[in-house]
N, C-alpha and C positions, 0 to 999 in steps of 0.2 A: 545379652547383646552379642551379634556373628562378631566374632574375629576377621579384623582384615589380613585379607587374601593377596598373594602375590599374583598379577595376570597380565598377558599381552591383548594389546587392541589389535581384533583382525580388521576390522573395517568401520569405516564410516556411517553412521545412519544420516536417513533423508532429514532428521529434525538437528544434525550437527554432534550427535552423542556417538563415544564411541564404543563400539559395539564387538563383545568378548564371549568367549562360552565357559561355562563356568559349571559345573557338577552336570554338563549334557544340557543346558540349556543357554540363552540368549540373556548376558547380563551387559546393561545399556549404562553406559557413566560419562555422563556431561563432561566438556572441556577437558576428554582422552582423547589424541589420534591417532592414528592407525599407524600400528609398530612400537609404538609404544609399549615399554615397560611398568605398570602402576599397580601401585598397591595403593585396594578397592575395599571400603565397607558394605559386601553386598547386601540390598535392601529390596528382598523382594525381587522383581525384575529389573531395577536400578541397583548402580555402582556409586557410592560416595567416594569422592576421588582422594582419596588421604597423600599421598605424594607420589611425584614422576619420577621413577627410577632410572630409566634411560629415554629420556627425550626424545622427537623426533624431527630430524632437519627442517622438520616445516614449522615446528614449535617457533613464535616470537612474543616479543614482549607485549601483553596489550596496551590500547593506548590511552584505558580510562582508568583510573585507579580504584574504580567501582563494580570493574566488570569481575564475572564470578560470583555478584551479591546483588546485582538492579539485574531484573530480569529483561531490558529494553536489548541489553545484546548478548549471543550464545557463542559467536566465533571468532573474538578480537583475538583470538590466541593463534591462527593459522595464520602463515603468508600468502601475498596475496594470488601468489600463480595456482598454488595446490588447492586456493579459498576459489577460486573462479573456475578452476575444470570442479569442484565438488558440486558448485551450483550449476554447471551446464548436467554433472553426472545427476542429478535429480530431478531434471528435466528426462531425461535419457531413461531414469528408471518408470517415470511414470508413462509416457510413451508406450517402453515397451510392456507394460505391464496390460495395454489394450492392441496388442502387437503389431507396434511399429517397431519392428528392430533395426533397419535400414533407411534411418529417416539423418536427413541433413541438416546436424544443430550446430549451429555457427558459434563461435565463441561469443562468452558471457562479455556484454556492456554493463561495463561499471559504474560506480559513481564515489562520489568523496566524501569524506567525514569534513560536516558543516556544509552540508546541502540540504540538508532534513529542512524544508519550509513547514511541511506541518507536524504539531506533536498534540496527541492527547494522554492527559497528565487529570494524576486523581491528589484530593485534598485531604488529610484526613485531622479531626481535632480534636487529640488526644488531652482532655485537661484544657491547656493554655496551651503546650502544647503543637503546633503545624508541622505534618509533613506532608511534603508537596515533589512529587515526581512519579516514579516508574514501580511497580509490583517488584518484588523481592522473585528472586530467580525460585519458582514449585514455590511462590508462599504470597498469602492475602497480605502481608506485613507491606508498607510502603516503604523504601528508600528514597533519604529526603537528598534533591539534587539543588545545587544552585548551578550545576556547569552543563553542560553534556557533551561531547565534543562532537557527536554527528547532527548537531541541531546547527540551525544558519543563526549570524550571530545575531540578529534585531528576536531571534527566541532566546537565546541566552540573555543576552542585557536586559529583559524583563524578567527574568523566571525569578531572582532575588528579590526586588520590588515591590511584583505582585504579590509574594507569599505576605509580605509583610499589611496587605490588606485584606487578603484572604476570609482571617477570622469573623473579619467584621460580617460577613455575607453567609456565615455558615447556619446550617438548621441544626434541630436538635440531632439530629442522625447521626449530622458530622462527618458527612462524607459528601464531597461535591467533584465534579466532570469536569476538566479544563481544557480545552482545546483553541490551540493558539495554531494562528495562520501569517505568515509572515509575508505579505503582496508588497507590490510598488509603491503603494502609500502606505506603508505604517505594519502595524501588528494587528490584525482580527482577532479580539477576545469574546470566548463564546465560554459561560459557566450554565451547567446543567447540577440541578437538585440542591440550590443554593434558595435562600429566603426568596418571598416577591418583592421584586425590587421596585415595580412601575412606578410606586410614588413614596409619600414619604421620607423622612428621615432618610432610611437605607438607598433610596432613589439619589436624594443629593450626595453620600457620601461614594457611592458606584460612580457620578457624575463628577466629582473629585478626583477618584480614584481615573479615571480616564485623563481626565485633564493634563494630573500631576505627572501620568506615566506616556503621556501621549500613545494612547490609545486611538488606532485608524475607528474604529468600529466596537461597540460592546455592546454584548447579546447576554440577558438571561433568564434558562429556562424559555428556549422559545422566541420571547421576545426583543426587538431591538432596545436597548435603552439609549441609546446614545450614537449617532453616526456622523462623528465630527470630518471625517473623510471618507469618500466610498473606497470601502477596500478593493484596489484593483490589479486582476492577475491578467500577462501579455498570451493573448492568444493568437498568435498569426497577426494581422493588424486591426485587429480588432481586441478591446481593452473588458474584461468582464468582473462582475463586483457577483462571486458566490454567495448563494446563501448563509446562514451561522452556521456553524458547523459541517458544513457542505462536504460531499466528497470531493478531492481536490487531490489528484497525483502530490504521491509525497515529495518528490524530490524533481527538481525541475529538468535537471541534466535526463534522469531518466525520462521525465514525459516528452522532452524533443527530441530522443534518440526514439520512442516507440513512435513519434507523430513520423519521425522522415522515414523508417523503415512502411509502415501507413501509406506515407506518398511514395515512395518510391514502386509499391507492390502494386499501388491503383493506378498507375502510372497517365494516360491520359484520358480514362474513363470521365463519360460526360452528364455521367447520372450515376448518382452514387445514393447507398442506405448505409446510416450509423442509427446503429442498434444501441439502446442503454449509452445514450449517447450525451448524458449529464449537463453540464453547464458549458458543454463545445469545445471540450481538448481536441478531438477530433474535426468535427463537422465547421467551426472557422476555420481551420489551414486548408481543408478539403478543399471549401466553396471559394479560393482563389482560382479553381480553374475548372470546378464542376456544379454544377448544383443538386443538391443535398436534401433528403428525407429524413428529419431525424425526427427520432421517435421515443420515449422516455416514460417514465412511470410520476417522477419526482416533480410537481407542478412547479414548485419553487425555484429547481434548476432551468429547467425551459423557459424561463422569464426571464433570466439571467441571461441564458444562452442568446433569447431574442436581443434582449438590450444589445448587447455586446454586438448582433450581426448588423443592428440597425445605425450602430456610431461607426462601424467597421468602414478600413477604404477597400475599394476595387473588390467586393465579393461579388458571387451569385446569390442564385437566389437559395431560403432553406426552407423548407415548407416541414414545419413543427408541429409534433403529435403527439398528445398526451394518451399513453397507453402503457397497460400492464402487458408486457411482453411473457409473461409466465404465464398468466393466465389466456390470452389474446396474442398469438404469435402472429408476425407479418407472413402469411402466406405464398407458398409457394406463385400463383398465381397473381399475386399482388408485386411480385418482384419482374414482372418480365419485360419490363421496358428500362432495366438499370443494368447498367454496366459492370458495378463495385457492389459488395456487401459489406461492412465490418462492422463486428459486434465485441463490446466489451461487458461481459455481465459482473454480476457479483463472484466471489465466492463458490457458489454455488453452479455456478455455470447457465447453461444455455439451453438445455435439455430438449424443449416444445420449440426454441426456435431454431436449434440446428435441425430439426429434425424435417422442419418446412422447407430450410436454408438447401436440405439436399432432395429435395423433390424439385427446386429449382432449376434452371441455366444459366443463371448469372456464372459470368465468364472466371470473376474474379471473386476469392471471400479473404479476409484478414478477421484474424480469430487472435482477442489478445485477452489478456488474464492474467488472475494474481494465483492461481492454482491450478498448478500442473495437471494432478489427477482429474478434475473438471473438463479440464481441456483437452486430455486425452480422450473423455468420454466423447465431447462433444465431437472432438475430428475424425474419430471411429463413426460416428452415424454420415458424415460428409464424404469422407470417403467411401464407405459401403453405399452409397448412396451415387458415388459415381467420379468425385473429385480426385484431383489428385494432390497429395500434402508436399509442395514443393520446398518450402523449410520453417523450419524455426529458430526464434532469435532469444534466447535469454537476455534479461535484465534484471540488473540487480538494483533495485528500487529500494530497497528495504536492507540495506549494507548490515552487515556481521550476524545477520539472523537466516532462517534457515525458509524464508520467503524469496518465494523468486516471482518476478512477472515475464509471461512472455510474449510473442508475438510470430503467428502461425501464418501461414499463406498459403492457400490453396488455389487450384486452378482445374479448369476443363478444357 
């Protein structure tokens, strides 16, 4: 086994680890910051952090007494000034790494612990046995939670409850998907790779199982079982009930601080396109004062999105399209009578539609994302393409972890 080693952290990495050199090479150790003093079990190209020799003023206490063992957060241990320019500086490294080096990143919008509305949480049954929460920080292992403190509280008050029904729904596998959604009525439970529930026995006791824990909505495996209330999330004034397991902005503070940056950029554009435009975080607040193209992959979310436009007050109108945008991009040519563009894709970014996006004249584009590096690629083809990247807005969506969302705006 190496001997630990006495070492200083010179910097920060983009994933939250701190990052040292060590026999000429780069040795990365979780929950060290920069200047720091520690003594390190080096492992490989990772640092097991054995103890903090000389601290660093930005060192504070974290505020879950699980953090360092659930791998749901990497950065409760920084304050929060030096924790907000790291997430604006990894915006800033990814940028420049497709070279923007002169580009205007506005300081990082935060959010709070116990905003988290949604969480997905794994089941595991060991024996008799349930653990039920978040992956072990680098391990398959589950840490069993009954609290969390960045979840909103109607996901805490069930997460104890639930577990206690859990077993009954399990396969032989023993390992089941939980994603809980916390809307204006009630809590959305949605369980993936759990027994079939639609009838029988197991049917009435899932039907219990709601009743007892006043469950808004319970989904499993797919189907609805039970929808004693439609679960419903505010979208501008219009009210929408997601799919089970839907993608749904995690945290609400941050979806209204990207919607007004959104308005603010399109400002009074009278034809506007939302690209991967889901169940209408976007295209309802838009169609208050534009009318709207949206366009989407997900059949399930645009049914949603419709309902919601069609109970909504004082919109426009939104004229909805089911389309694979990776495969089938909205064409340059197909844009020339709108005003606005904006595109949220996955992960993976926007590749085939920035690339149309900048054969365009659309006056305005808002390019938002949960990955930096994607979105650097994508504003690299928009701008070589003739745009210009007037700024960008970090958001911290995903609090104490090394996820940022942001929010781009370009112009001609």
């Amino acid at each position: 086994m190496t001997d630990p080693v006495e070492i200083i952290i010179d910097d920060l990495g983009a994933k939250g680890d701190g990052v040292a050199y060590h026999d000429g090479k780069s040795l990365y150790v979780p929950f060290a910051l920069e200047g720091e003093r520690v003594l390190v079990t080096p492992m490989g190209e990772r640092g097991d952090l054995e103890e903090v020799i000389e601290p660093s003023v930005d060192r504070i206490e974290p505020i879950c007494p699980l953090f360092g063992t659930c791998g749901g957060c990497t950065m409760q241990h920084m304050a929060k000034e030096p924790y907000d320019n790291w997430k604006r500086d990894i915006v800033r490294e990814a940028l420049s790494a497709r070279g923007f080096d002169d580009v205007d990143i506005r300081p990082t919008i935060t959010t709070e612990a116990g905003g988290r509305r949604r969480a997905v949480l794994t089941a595991r049954l060991i024996g008799r046995r349930l653990l039920f929460g978040y992956h072990e920080t680098r391990s398959n292992r589950i840490v069993d939670i009954e609290h969390c403190p960045l979840l909103a509280a109607p996901l805490n008050a069930i997460l104890p409850k639930l577990a206690g029904y859990l077993p009954l729904f399990m396969t032989k596998k023993g390992e089941a998907r939980i994603t809980l959604l916390a809307t204006r009525s009630g809590v959305d439970v949605c369980l993936e790779d759990v027994k079939n529930m639609t009838g029988g026995p197991d049917y009435l006791k899932a039907v219990e199982m709601a009743e007892t824990l006043d469950i808004a909505r319970l989904s499993a495996n797919g189907d609805v079982l039970l929808e004693r209330r439609s679960p419903l999330l505010k979208m501008g004034t219009a009210e929408v009930s997601p799919p089970p397991a839907a993608f749904v902005q995690a945290d609400r503070k941050a979806e209204l601080a990207m919607v007004e940056l959104a308005i603010r950029a399109i400002g009074d554009a009278k034809k506007v396109i939302d690209l991967f435009c889901g169940s209408g975080t976007f295209a309802l607040r838009l169609a208050r004062k534009a009318k709207i193209w949206a366009l989407e992959g997900d059949e399930a979310a645009l049914k949603a999105l419709e309902r919601g436009w069609r109970f909504g007050q004082g919109l426009k109108d939104i004229q909805i399209e089911r389309r694979d945008l990776f495969r089938r991009p909205v064409l340059a040519m197909e844009m020339k009578k709108f005003d606005a563009v904006l595109f949220d894709p996955p992960r993976a970014g926007a590749k085939a539609q920035a690339e149309e996006i900048a054969k365009s004249k659309v006056p305005v584009v808002v390019a938002v994302s949960c990955n930096p590096g994607t979105l650097a690629r994508d504003l690299r083809l928009l701008v070589d393409g003739g745009y210009r990247l007037d700024h960008v807005t970090p958001v911290d969506q995903f609090l104490f972890s090394h996820h940022v969302e942001c929010v781009a705006v370009l112009r001609r």
